[in-house]
N, C-alpha and C positions, 0 to 999 in steps of 0.2 A: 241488359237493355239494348234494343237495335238503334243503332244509326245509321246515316245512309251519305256517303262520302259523294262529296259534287265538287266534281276534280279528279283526274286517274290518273296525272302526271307522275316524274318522279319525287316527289315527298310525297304524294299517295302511296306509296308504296313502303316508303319509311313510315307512315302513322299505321298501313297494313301490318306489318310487321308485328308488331303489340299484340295482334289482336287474338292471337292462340294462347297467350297464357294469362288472358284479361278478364273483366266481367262481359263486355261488350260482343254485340255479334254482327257483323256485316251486312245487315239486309240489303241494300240498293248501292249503286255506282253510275254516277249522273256525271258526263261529258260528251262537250259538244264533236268530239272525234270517237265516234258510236264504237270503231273495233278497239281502242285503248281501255274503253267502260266494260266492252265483251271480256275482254283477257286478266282486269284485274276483275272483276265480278266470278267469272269461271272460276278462278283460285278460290274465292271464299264460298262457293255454291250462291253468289247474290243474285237480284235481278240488274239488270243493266236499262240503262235510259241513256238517251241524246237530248233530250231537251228537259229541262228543267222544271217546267209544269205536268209535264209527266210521272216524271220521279215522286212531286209532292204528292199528285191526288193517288197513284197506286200503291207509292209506299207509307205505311204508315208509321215508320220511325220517329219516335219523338225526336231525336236527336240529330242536326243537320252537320256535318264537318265539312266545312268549306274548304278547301284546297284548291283554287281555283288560280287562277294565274292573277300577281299585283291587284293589278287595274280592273278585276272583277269582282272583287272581296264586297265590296260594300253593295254594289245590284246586286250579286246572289243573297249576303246575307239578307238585304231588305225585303227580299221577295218571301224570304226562309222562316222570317218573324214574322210578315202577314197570314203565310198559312200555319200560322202558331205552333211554330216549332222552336224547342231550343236549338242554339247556334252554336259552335265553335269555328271561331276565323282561324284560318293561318293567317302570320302576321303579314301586312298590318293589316288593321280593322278597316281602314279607307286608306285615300290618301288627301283627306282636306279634311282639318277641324272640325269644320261645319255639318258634314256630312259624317264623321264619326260622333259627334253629340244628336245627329236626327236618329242613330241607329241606337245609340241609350236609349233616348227618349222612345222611342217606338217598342222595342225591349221592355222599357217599362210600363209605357199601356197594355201589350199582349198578356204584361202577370208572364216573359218566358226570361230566361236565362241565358246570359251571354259571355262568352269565354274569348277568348284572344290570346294566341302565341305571342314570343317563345315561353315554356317550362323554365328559363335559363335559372330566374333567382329561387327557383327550389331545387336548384340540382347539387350535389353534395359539395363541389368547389367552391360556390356562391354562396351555398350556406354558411362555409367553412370560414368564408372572408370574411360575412355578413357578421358573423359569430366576433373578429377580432374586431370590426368597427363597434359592436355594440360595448364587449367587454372594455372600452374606453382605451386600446391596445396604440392608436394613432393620436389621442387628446382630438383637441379641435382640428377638423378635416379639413386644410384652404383650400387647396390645389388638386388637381386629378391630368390624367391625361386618357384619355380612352382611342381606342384606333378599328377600325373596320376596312381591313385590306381584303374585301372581297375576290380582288384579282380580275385576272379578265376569263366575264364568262362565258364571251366563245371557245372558251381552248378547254372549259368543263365540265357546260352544260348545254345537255342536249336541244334546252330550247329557250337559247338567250335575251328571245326579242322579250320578254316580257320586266328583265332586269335592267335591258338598256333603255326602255322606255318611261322608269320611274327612278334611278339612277342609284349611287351607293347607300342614299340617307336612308330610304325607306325599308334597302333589304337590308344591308351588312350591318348597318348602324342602329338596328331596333335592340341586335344583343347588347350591346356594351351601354346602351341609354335606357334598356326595360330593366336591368340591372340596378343601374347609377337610379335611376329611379325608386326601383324596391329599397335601396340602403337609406337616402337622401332624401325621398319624398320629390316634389315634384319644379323642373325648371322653371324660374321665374322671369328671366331674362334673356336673348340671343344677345349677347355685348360685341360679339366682331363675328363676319362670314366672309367667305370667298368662295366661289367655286371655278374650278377649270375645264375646259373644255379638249383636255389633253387624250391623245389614242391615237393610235399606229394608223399611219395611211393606208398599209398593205390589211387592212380590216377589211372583210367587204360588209362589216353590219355597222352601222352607224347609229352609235346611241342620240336618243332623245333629251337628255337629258344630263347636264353636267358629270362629266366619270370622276372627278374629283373636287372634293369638298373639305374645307377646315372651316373650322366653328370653334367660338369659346362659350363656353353656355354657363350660367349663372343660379345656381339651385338657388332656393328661398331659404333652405337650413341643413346649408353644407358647403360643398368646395366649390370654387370656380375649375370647369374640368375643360381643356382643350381637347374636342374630336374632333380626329382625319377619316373619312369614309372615302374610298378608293376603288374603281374600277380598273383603276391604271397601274396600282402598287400592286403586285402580286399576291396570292394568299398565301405564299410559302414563303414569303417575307420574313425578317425577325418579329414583327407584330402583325396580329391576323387580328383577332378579338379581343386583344389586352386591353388592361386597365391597371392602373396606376394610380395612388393614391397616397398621399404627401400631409402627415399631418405635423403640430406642434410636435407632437412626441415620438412621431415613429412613420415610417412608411409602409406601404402593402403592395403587394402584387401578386394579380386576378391573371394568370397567362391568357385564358382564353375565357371569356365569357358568353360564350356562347357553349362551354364543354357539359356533356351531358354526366360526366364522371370525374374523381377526384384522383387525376392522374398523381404518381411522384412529382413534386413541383411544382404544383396546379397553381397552390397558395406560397407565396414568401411573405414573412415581415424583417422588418430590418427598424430597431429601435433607435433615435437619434446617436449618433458616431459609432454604429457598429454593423457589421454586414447580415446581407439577408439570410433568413435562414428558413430553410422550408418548414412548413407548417404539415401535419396530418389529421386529420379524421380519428377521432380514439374509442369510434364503435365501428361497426360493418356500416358501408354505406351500400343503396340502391340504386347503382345510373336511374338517372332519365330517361325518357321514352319520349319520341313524338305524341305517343298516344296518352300518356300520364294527365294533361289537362282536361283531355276529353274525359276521361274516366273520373276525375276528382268531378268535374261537369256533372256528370251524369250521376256519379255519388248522389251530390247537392240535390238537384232535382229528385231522386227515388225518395229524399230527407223531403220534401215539400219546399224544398229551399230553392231560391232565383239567382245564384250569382251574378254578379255583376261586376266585380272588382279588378279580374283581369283587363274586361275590357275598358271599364273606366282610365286603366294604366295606360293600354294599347291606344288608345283616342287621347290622351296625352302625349304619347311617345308621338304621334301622327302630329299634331297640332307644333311639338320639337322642329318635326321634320321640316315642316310647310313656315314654319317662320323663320329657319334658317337658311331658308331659299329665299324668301321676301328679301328678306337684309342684303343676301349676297347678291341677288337683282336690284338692289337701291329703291326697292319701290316702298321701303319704310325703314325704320333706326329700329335699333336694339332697344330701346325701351320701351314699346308695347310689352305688356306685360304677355305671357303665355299663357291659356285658358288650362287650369289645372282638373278639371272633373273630380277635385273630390279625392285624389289620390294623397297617399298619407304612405311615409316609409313604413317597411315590413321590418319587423327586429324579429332576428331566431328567439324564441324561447331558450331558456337555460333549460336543460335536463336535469331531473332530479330520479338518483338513484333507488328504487325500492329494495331495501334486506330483502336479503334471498328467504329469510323467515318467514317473511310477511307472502311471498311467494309458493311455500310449500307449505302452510296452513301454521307454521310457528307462531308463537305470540311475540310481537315488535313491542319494545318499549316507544312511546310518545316518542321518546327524545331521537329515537334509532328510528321510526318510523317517516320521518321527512328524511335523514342525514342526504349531505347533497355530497356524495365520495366520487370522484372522477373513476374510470375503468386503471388508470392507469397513473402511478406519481413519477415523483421522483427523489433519491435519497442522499441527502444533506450530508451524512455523516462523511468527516474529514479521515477515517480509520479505510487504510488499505495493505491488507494484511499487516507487517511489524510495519509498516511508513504511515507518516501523515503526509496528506493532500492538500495544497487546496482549493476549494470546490466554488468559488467566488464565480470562474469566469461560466463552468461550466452549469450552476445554476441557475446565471444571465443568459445563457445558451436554452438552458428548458425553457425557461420563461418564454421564449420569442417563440420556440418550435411548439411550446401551445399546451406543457403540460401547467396543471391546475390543481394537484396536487405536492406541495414540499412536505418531506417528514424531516421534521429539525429536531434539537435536544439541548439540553445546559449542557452535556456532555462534548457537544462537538467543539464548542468555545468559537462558533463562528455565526453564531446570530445576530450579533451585529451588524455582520458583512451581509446575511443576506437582507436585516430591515435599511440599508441603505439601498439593497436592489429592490425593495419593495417600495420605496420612497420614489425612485428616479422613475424620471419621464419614460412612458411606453412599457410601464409595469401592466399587468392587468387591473379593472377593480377589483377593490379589498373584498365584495361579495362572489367573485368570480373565483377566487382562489379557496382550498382544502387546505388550510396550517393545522399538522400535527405536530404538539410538541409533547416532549417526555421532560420528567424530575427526574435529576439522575439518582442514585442508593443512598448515597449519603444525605440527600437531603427530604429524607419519608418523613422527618421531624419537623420541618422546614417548608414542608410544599410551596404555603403562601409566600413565603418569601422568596422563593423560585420562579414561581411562575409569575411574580410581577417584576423581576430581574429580567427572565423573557421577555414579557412583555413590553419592557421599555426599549430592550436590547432590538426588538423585530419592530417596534414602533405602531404595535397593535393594541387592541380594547380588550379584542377577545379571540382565541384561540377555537379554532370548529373541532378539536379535541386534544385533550390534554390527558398524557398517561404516564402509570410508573414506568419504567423504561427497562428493568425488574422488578421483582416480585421482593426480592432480599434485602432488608436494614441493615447500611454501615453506618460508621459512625461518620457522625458528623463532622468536615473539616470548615464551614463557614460556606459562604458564598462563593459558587463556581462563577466567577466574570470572567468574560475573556479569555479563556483557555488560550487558545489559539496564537495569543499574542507572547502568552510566559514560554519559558526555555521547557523542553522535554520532561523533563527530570523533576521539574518543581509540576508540571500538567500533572506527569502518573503522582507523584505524594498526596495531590489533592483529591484525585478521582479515587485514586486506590488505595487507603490508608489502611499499612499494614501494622500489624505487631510485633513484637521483639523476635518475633521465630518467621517473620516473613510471610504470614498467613493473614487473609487478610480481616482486618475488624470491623465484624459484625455488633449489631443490637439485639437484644431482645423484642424488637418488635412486632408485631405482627401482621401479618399481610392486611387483615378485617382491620388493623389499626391506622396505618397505611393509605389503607383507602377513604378510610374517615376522613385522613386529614387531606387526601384528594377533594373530597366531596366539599370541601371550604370551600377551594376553589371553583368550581360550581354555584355555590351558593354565593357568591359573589360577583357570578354575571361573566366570570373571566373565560368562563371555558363550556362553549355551547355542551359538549357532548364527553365523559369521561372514556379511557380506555386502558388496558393489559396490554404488558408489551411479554415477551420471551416467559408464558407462562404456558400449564396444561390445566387438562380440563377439569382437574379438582379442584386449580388453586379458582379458574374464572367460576365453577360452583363456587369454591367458601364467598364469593364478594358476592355472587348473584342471593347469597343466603342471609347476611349479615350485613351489606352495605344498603342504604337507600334508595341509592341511583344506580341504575342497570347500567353494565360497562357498554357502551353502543359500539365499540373497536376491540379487536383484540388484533395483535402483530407479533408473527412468529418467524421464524427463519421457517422457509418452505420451498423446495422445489422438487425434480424428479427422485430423488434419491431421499428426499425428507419430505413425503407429500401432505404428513399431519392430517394424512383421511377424516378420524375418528374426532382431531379437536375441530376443526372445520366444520365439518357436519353437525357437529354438538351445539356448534354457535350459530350456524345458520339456521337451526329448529329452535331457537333462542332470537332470532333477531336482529344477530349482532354479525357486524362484516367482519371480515377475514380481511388481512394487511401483510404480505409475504415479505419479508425484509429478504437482502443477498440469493433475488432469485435463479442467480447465474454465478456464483460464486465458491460452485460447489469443485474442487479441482476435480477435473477429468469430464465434467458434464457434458461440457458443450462440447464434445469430442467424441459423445456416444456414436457409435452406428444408426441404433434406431431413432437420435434427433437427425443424422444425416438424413435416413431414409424420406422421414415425415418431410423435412425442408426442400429436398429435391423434388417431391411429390406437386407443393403446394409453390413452390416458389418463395419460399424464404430462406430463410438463415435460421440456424439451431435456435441461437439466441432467441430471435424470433417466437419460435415455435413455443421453447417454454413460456416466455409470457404469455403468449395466446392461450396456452393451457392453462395458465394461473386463471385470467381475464374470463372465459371459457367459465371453467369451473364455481365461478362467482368473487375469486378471490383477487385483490388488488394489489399488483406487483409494486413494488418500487426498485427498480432498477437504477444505476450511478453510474457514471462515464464522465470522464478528463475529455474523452473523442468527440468532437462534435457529431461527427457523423453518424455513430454509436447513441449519441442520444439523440439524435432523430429518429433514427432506424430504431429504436427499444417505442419510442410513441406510436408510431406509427402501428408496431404489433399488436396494438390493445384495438385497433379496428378490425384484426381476423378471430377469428373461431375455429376450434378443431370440434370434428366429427366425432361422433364417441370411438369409433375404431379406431383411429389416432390416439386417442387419448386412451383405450386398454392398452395400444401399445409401450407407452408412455407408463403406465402403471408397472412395465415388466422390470422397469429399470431402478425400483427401491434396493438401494443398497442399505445394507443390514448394519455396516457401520454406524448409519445413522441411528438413532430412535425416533419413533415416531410421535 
């Protein structure tokens, strides 16, 4: 679709940017400084215009992007919708209430479609935050603090009149408030302002307009958030575009909100009495683009569709603006209410994982056909190599950094410990979390009464899947409680009950038998989805042959040296995910050469690398770490991707030791 940019300053040239590897194509370049229109038009072969009425009747671009300097935003757009065109402002949409509700309403007689900067609340850090506000990660949200240290912008930008003339609320402060908006919904109150008219003598540009501003602003259903907008604080300050956000349960922090990408450290949460801990993205993300709303714009429009909703937001953020000036002029109180336009907070969607079966033309059982499996868990078990662990603080540690998947067991004897981290304030919701649990051998006789032993012990209803944790019947020694808490020696007698020759006792039971008494469990609501733990591809045939219910999980020890090709691939033409238990565990792995190679390449770390190759391949790691730093950095990996060359290289490294 063409559109026709009116504005050739420099953010024209950041939304040009986009526009080689977009749908969009540059027909026209309208400014009133005719050689800036010449020079960016030349680049895209456009035509170029000085005057505004020009540009509409020669070009015929449906699509107008305003880029025009502040204080021109709202006459170019209105002229832009009378010659019925759709619009995209750079922010803001005006800069008076009044005057962004005439350009809705004009919008909406033409039947055209209106957009309004910034991108900020779809860019991956925003989502990322957006994501922990929604999953209930803060409880009730009182308190915020947002900040817009613009800086001074004669010392940055080449043509500052147009910043000093509308002051920090309108530029710096649209990010951290179109934001607090997309989470929140929309401010209902200006409760305190003030603004200063502070800036160096030795300045020879003199702003119009207050360089510094504090506000406490009053959402309708969410925090009372204090914003600083600053012409006079620097932008390389400790706060440029932060936000900050303070609940019952936990705290956040957004570093920049204005970031068009999900830097290291973008996001932090910190759960009441515990320190922050950065948060990651656990698929590939996509920076932002200036150009990204034009193109969703233009999407809509090719759909028959009229958006309106940015700007609905942008003509609220504007109407923030302009009554936090009122207040801080005295010319009215904080309690006029703020004209909201209809804006309603945005929640991420939850991601729901589809089997790679259902993907390569396999048949998905129902129950495996929704399953909602994160890329990436984390593993509970207390066993590191001959020592026990334990894993209490460093599962409170996954928790914050944003993993969503725990794989727990009666075997580890510390599910207790994790349903009181599931209890305590700044947990995630109970439907935001992946609980895997396993029966351990001895109790194939027993299930039910295992799994509502878990159940009590984790403080859940229902388990999102429940599996043998082997395939093999011991005998039964009664109820595993609490492991974790008896001495050594009485843990192994129970877990591993041997016989007089030290070997250890078995049942005659049988795997299809096994499963049956699995299947109770299901049929009683406790366990969404069944699954195999440490089996191969005969034994998950005899259940897929003999049992009722399609195992929707299977979890195997898997990494470079044990890549379980053949069972993998058996299950994902089946429908059923893959679950790698000790995907870094193997001695000598993460010391290959060719994990060195790959990680220098891409900028990771080996460890790194194999998960991504697991994640990659379709299969879900679960990785364990005491480190916190290690279990950041292990989440964080299930947002890359290896290339298939990588990963043939990656295939060289099966060691024979293993079996596959």
């Amino acid at each position: 679709m063409n559109c026709l940019f009116v504005g050739a300053g420099a953010v024209a040239d950041q939304y040009a940017a986009g526009l080689a590897d977009g749908p969009l194509t540059l027909a026209g370049v309208c400014d009133t400084d005719a050689d800036r229109a010449e020079r960016l038009a030349a680049r895209h072969d456009a035509a170029a215009f000085a005057a505004l009425d020009d540009a509409l009747a020669a070009c015929g671009a449906p699509v107008v992007v305003n880029l025009t300097s502040h204080g021109a935003h709202a006459t170019v757009t209105r002229r832009a919708l009378a010659a019925d065109r759709h619009v995209y402002s750079e922010k803001p949409l005006a800069l008076d209430a009044e005057t962004a509700r005439e350009l809705l309403a004009l919008a909406a007689d033409r039947d055209r479609a209106l957009g309004c900067a910034p991108v900020a609340p779809r860019c991956p850090a925003q989502r990322l935050a957006g994501r922990a506000v929604a999953d209930g990660r803060l409880g009730r949200v009182g308190l915020g603090y947002a900040y817009a240290h613009v800086g001074r912008v004669t010392e940055w930008h080449r043509s500052p009149d147009g910043f000093l003339s509308v002051g920090p609320l309108y530029d710096g402060a649209v990010y951290p408030l179109t934001v607090l908006v997309a989470l929140f919904g929309p401010v209902e109150r200006v409760r305190t302002a003030d603004a200063l008219d502070v800036w160096p003598a030795r300045e020879a540009a003199t702003p119009d307009a207050p360089t510094h501003v504090e506000t406490t602003l009053e959402f309708a259903a969410g925090p009372v958030v204090r914003l600083t907008a600053s012409f006079y604080a620097p932008h390389r300050s400790r706060e440029f575009y932060g936000v900050e956000l303070h609940g019952d349960d936990g705290s956040l922090r957004l570093r920049d909100a204005g970031a068009l990408d999900a830097e290291p450290g973008a996001v932090t949460f910190g759960r009441q009495g515990r320190e922050y801990t950065p948060m990651a993205p656990q698929r590939p993300t996509h920076p932002g683009t200036y150009l990204d709303g034009v193109e969703r714009l233009a999407a809509a429009v090719a759909d028959g569709r009229r958006p309106r909703d940015t700007a609905r937001r942008g003509a609220h953020v504007v109407a923030v603006c302009a009554a936090v000036e009122r207040v801080a002029a005295g010319t009215t109180d904080g309690s006029r209410p703020v004209p909201d336009f209809g804006v309603a907070p945005t929640r991420p969607s939850r991601p729901t994982a589809r089997p790679p079966g259902a993907a390569s033309g396999g048949t998905a059982d129902p129950t495996t056909r929704s399953l909602r499996l994160p890329p990436v868990g984390f593993g509970c078990s207390r066993y590191r190599g001959d020592e026990y662990v334990d894993r209490a603080e460093s599962i409170a540690t996954a928790l914050d950094a944003g993993y969503r998947l725990l794989d727990t067991a009666e075997l580890y004897g510390n599910e207790h410990r994790i349903g009181d981290l599931l209890a305590a304030p700044g947990t995630p919701d109970r439907e935001s979390l992946f609980l895997f649990g396993k029966v351990w051998n001895t109790n194939h006789g027993h299930v039910v009464e295992a799994c509502a032993g878990s159940r009590a012990e984790l403080g859940i209803e229902t388990f999102d899947c429940y599996a043998l944790h082997w395939p093999d019947s011991w005998a039964y020694q009664g109820p595993l409680e609490r492991l974790a808490e008896k001495p050594v020696p009485e843990q192994e007698a129970l877990a591993f009950p041997e016989d007089e020759g030290g070997e250890i006792r078995t049942t005659d039971r049988s795997l299809a038998d096994s499963w049956a008494n699995l299947e109770a469990v299901h049929d009683r609501g406790w366990a969404r989805t069944l699954g195999l733990c440490n089996v191969t591809s005969e034994q998950v045939e005899t259940v897929l042959e003999t049992g009722s219910v399609k195992p929707a999980v299977v979890q195997v020890e898997r990494h470079p040296y044990q890549p379980r090709t053949d069972l993998v691939e058996f299950c994902h033409e089946r429908g059923i995910r893959v679950i790698a238990h000790s995907p870094l565990s193997a001695p000598g792995l993460l010391d290959e050469p060719v994990l060195d190679e790959i990680a220098a390449e891409r900028g990771l770390s080996p460890a790194a690398v194999v998960l991504a190759w697991n994640v990659t391949e379709g299969v879900v790691p679960i990785p364990s770490s005491n480190d916190a730093a290690h279990v950041v950095a292990n989440l964080a990996a299930a947002g890359e991707r290896l290339d298939a060359e990588a990963r043939e290289r990656i295939a060289t490294l099966e060691d024979p030791e293993f079996s596959r």
